[in-house]
C-alpha positions in Angstrom: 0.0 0.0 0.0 2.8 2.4 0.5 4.4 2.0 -2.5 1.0 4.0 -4.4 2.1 7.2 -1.8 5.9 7.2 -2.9 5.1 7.1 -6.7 2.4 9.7 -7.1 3.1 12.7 -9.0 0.2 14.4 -7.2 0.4 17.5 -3.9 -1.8 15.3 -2.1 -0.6 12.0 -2.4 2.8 13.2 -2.3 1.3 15.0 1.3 -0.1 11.4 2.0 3.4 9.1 0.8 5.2 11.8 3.7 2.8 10.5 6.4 2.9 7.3 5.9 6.6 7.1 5.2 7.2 8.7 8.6 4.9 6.1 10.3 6.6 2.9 8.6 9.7 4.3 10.2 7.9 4.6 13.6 6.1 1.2 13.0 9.2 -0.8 12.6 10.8 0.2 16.4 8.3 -1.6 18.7 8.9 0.7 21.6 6.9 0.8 24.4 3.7 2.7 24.8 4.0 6.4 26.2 3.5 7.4 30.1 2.7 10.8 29.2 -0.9 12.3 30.2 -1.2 13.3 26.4 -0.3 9.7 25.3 -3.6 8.7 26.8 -5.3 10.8 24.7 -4.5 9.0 21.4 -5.9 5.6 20.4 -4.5 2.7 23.0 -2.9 -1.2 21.9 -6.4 -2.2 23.5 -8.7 0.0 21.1 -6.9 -1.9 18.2 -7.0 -5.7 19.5 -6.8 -6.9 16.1 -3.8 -4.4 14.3 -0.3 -5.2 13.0 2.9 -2.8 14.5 0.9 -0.5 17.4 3.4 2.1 17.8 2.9 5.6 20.0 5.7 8.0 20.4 5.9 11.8 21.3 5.7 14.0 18.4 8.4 17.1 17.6 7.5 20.1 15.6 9.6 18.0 12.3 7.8 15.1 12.9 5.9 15.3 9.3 8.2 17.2 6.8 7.1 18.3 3.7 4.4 20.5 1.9 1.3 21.5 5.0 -1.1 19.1 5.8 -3.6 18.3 8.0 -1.2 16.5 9.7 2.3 19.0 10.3 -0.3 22.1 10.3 -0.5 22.2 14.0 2.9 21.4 14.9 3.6 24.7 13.5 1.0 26.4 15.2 1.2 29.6 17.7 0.9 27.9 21.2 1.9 24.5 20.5 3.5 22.6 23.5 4.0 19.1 23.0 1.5 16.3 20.7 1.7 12.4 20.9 0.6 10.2 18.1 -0.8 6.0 17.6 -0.4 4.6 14.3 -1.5 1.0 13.6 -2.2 -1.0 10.1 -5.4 -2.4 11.1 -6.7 -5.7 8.9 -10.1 -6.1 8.1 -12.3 -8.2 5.6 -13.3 -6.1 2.5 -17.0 -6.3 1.5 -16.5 -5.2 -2.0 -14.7 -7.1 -5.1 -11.5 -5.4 -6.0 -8.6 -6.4 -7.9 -6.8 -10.0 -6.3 -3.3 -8.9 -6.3 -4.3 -6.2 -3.9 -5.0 -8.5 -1.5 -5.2 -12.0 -0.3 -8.0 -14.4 0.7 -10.1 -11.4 0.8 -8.4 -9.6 3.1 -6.9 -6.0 3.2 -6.4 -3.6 6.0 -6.3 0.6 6.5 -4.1 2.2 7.6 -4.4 4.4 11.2 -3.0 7.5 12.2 -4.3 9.2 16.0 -2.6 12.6 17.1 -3.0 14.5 19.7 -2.0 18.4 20.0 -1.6 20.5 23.1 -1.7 23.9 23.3 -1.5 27.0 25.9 -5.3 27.9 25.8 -8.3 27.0 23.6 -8.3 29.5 21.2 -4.9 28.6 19.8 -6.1 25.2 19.3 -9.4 26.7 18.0 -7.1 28.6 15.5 -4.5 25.2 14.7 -8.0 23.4 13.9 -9.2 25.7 11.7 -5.8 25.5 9.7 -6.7 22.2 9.0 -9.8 22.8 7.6 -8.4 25.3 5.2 -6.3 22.8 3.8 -9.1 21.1 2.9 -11.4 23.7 0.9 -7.7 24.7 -1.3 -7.9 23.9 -5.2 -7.0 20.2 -5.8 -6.6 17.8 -9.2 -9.6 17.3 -10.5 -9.7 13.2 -10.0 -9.5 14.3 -6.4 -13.2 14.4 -4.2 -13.5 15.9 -1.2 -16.8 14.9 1.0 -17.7 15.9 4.2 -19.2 12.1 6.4 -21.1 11.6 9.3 -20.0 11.1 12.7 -21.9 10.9 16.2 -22.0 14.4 16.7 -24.0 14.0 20.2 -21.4 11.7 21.7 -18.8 14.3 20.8 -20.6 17.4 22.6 -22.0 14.8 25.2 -17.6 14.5 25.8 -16.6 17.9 25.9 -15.5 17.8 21.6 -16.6 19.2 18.5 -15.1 18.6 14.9 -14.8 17.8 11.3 -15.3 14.6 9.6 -14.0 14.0 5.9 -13.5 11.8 3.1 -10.9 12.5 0.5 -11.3 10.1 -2.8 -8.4 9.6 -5.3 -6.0 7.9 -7.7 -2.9 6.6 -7.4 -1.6 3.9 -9.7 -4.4 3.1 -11.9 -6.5 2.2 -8.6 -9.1 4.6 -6.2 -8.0 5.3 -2.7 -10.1 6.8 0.6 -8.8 8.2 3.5 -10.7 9.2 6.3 -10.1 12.3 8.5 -11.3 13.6 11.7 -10.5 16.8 13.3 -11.7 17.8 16.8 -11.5 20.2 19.4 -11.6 19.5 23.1 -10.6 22.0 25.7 -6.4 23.0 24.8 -6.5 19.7 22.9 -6.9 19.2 19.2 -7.5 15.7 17.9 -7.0 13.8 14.5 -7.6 10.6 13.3 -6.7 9.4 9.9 -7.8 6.0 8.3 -6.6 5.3 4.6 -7.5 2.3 2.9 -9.1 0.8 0.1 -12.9 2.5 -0.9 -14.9 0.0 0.3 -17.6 -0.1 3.1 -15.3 -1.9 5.7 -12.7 1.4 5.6 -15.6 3.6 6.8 -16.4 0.9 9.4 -12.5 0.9 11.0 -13.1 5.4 10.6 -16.2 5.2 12.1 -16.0 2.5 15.5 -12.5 5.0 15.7 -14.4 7.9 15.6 -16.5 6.7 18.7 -13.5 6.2 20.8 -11.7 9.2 20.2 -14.2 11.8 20.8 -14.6 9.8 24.1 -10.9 10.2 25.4 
């Protein structure tokens, strides 16, 4: 799945191919999980019983190089103090025929990226989040589709958040992609989840049953 992120020759999947590179790096050290107080704001080995290569680690302001994304956008922030960040490849069985050499015995997987962002005072998260929006309504190829999706919007404000869900449609080697993205706002914290995968129903199922966690943290 990677190897579709490295060769595009488009901003956004060139945007993509930079956050998942970084995350392959962090996969393959099998550290232990985080201590911190922000660490247990981002998705948990137990909230992803079934995934390949958990990994959490403390994120730095040149954690995610390259052109601004969802993603470095609030490292870069005003107010920024420190962020954490879960990334997982979670497997799942697709629901959908697609093409056999993507995948074997039916099976295929997304993958997960959980951040978490702290900052002096609510506003400046208030401000980092609506960066990342932004980044979202800017002029992309024309292949690309941009859709707002559902979440459970009652849970969220029942826990203190508010957000953003979206799904971003595209091509990369001859073959459609979906990523998931949620963006929320609770207190100094700002949130996002990220689940890439193949566009079938089972991808929205791993975005959404993450959704319901992480706007419960």
């Amino acid at each position: 799945m990677k190897k579709r992120f490295l060769s595009s020759m488009l901003a956004m999947s060139l945007i993509l191919s930079i956050i998942i590179a970084g995350s392959a790096i962090a996969l393959a050290r099998n550290q232990e999980q985080p201590v911190s107080p922000l660490a247990q704001q981002v998705l948990q080995r137990d909230d992803l019983p079934n995934s390949q290569g958990y990994y959490a680690e403390e994120v730095t302001e040149d954690r995610f190089p390259g052109p601004s994304s969802p993603v470095n956008t609030p490292l870069q922030a005003e107010g920024f103090l420190e962020g954490y960040e879960a990334s997982a490849w979670h497997p799942y069985t697709l629901q959908e025929e697609v093409n056999e050499e993507l995948v074997k015995d039916g099976q295929s997987g997304a993958f997960v990226l959980n951040v978490a962002y702290k900052y002096q005072n609510k506003s400046q998260a208030e401000a980092a989040f609506e960066q990342q929006i932004a980044f979202f309504d800017q002029k992309l190829p024309t292949d690309f589709k941009v859709e707002s999706v559902d979440y459970d919007r009652s849970l969220a404000t029942a826990n203190g958040m508010y957000g953003h869900a979206t799904r971003l449609t595209y091509p990369s080697e001859g073959i459609t992609w979906a990523t998931y993205w949620f963006l929320g706002i609770k207190d100094n914290t700002l949130m996002l989840l990220m689940v890439d995968g193949l566009p079938d129903p089972a991808t929205q199922e791993v975005f959404d049953s993450l959704v319901t966690i992480v706007v419960q943290r």
